[in-house]
ROSE-4610 file (N, C-alpha, C; in Angstrom, 1 decimal, always signed):
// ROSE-4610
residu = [X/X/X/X/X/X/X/X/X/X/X/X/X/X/X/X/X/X/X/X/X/X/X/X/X/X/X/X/X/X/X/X/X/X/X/X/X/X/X/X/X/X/X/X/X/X/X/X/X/X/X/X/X/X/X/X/X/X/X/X/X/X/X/X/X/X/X/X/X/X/X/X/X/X/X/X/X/X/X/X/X/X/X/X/X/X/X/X/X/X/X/X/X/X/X/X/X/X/X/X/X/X/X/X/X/X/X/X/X/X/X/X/X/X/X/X/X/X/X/X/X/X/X/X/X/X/X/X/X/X/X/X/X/X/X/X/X/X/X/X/X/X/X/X/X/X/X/X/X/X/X/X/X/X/X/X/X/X/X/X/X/X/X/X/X/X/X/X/X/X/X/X/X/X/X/X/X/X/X/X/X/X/X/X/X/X/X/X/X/X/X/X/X/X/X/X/X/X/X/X/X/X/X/X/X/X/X/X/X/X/X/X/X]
num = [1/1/1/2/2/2/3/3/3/4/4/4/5/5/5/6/6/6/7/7/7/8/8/8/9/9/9/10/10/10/11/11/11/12/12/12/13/13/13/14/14/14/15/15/15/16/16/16/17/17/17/18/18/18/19/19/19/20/20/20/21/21/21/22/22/22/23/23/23/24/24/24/25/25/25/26/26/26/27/27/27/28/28/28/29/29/29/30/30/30/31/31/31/32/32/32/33/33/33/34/34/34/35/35/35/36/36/36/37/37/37/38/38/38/39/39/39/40/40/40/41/41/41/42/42/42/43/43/43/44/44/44/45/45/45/46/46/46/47/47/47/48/48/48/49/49/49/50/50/50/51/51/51/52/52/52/53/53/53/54/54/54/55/55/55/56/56/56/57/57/57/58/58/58/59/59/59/60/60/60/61/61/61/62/62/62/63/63/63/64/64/64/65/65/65/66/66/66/67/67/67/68/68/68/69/69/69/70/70/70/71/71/71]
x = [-11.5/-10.2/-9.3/-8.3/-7.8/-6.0/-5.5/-4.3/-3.7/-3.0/-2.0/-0.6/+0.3/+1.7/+2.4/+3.9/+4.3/+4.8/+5.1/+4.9/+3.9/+2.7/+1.5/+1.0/+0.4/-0.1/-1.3/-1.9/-2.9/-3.5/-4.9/-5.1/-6.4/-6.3/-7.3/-8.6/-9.4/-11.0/-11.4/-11.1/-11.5/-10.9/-9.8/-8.7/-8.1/-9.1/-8.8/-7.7/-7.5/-6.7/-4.9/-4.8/-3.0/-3.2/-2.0/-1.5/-0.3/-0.6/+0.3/+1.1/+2.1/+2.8/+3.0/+2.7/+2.6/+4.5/+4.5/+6.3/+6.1/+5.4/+5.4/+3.6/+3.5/+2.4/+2.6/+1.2/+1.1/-0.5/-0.5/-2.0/-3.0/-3.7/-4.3/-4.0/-3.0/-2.3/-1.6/-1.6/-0.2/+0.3/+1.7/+2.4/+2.4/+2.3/+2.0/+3.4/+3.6/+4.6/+4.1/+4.1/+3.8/+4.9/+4.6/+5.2/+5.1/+4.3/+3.8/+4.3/+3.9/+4.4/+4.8/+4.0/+4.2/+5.4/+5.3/+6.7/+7.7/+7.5/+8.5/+8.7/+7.6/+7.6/+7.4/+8.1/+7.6/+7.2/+5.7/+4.6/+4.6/+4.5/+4.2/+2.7/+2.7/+0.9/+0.5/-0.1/-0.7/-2.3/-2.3/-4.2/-4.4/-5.9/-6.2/-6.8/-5.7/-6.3/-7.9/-8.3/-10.2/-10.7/-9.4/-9.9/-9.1/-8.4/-7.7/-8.3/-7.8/-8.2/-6.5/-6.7/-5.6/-5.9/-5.3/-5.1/-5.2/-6.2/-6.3/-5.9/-5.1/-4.7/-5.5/-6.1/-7.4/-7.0/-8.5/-8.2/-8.5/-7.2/-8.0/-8.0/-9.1/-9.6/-9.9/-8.7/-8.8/-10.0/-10.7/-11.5/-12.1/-12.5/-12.9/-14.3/-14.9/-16.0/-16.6/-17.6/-18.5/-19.2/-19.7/-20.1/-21.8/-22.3/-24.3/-24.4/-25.2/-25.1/-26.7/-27.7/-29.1/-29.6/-29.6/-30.0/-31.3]
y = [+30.0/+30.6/+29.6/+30.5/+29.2/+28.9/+27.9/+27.9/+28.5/+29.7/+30.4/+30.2/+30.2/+30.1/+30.9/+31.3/+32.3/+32.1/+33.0/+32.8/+32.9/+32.3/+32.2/+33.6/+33.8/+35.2/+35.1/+36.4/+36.0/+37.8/+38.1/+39.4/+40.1/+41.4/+41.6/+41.9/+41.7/+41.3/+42.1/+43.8/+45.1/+45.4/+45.0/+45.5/+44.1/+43.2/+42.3/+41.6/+43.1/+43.4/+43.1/+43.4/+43.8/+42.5/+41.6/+40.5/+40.5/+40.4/+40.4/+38.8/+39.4/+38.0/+38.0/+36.8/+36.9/+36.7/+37.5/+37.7/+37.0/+37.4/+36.8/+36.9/+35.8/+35.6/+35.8/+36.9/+36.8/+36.2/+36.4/+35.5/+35.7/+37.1/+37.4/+38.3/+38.3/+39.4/+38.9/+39.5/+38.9/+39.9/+39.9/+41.1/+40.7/+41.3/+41.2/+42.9/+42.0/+43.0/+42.8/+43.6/+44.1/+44.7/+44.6/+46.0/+46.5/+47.5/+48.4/+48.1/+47.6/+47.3/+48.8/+49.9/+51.1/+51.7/+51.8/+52.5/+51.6/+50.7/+49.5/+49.9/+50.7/+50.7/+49.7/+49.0/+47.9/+48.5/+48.2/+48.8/+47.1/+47.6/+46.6/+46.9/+45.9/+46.4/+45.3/+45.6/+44.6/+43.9/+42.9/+42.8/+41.8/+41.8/+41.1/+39.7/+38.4/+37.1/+36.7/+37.4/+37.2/+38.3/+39.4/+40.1/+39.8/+39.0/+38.1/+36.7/+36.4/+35.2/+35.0/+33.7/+33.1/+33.2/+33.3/+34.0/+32.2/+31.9/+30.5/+30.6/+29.9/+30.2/+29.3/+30.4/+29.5/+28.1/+27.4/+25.7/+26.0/+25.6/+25.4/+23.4/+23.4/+22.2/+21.7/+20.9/+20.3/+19.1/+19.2/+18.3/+18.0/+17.0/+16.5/+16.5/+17.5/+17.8/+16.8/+16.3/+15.2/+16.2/+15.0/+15.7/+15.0/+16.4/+16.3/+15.9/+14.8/+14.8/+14.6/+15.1/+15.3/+16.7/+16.8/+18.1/+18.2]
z = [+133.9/+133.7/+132.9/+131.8/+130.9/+131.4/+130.9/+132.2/+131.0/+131.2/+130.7/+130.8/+130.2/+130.2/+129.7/+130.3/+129.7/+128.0/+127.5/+126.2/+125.3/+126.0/+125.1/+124.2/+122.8/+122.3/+123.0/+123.4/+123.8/+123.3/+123.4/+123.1/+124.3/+124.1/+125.0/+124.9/+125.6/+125.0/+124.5/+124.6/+124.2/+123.0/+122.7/+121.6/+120.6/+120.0/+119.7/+118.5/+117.8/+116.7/+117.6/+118.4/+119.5/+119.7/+119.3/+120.0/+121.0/+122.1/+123.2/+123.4/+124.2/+124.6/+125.8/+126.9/+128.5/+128.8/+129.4/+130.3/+131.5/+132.2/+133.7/+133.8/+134.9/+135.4/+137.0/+137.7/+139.7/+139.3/+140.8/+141.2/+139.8/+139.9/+138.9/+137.8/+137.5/+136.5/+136.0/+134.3/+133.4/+133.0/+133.2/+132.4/+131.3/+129.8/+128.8/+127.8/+127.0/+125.7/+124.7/+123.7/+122.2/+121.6/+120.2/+119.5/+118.6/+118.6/+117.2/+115.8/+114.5/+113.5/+112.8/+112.9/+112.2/+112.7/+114.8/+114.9/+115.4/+115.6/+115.9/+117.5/+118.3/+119.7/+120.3/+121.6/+122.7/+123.3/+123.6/+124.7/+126.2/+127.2/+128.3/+128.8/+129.6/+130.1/+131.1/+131.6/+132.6/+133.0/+132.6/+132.4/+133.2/+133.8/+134.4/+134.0/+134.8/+133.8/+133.4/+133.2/+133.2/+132.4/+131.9/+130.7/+129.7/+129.3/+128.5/+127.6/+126.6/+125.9/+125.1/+124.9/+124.5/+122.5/+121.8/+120.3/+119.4/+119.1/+118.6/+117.0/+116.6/+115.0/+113.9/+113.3/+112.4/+111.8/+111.9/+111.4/+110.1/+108.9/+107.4/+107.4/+106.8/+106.4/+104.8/+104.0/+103.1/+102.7/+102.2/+101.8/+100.3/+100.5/+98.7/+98.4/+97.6/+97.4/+96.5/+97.2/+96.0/+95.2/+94.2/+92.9/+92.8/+92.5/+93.1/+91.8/+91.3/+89.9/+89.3/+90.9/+90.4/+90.3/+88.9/+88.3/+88.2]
């Protein structure tokens, strides 16, 4: 189980596209808010911490490409 905190995005394992945000945390439950980009609805929901993942924000990596110069 990963230590969650409120605030964190996190999304749910089924619906990976909805990024939720944790409101409160009980034993095994996070209340979780959204809100629809199309109708600008706030949806609430409640999931259980073990069908949840935390929303990791891609690593870009700059690097300097050597030059192969056996043709």
């Amino acid at each position: 189980m990963s230590d969650f905190k409120i605030g964190d995005n996190i999304f749910h394992k089924s619906n990976s596209a909805v990024k939720w945000v944790i409101e409160r945390i009980d034993e095994n439950e996070a209340y979780c808010s959204t809100v629809i980009k199309e109708t600008l609805e706030h949806k609430k929901e409640v999931f259980a911490l073990t069908s949840i993942e935390k929303c990791v924000e891609p690593i870009v990596i700059f690097g300097k490409r050597t030059r192969n110069n056996y043709f």
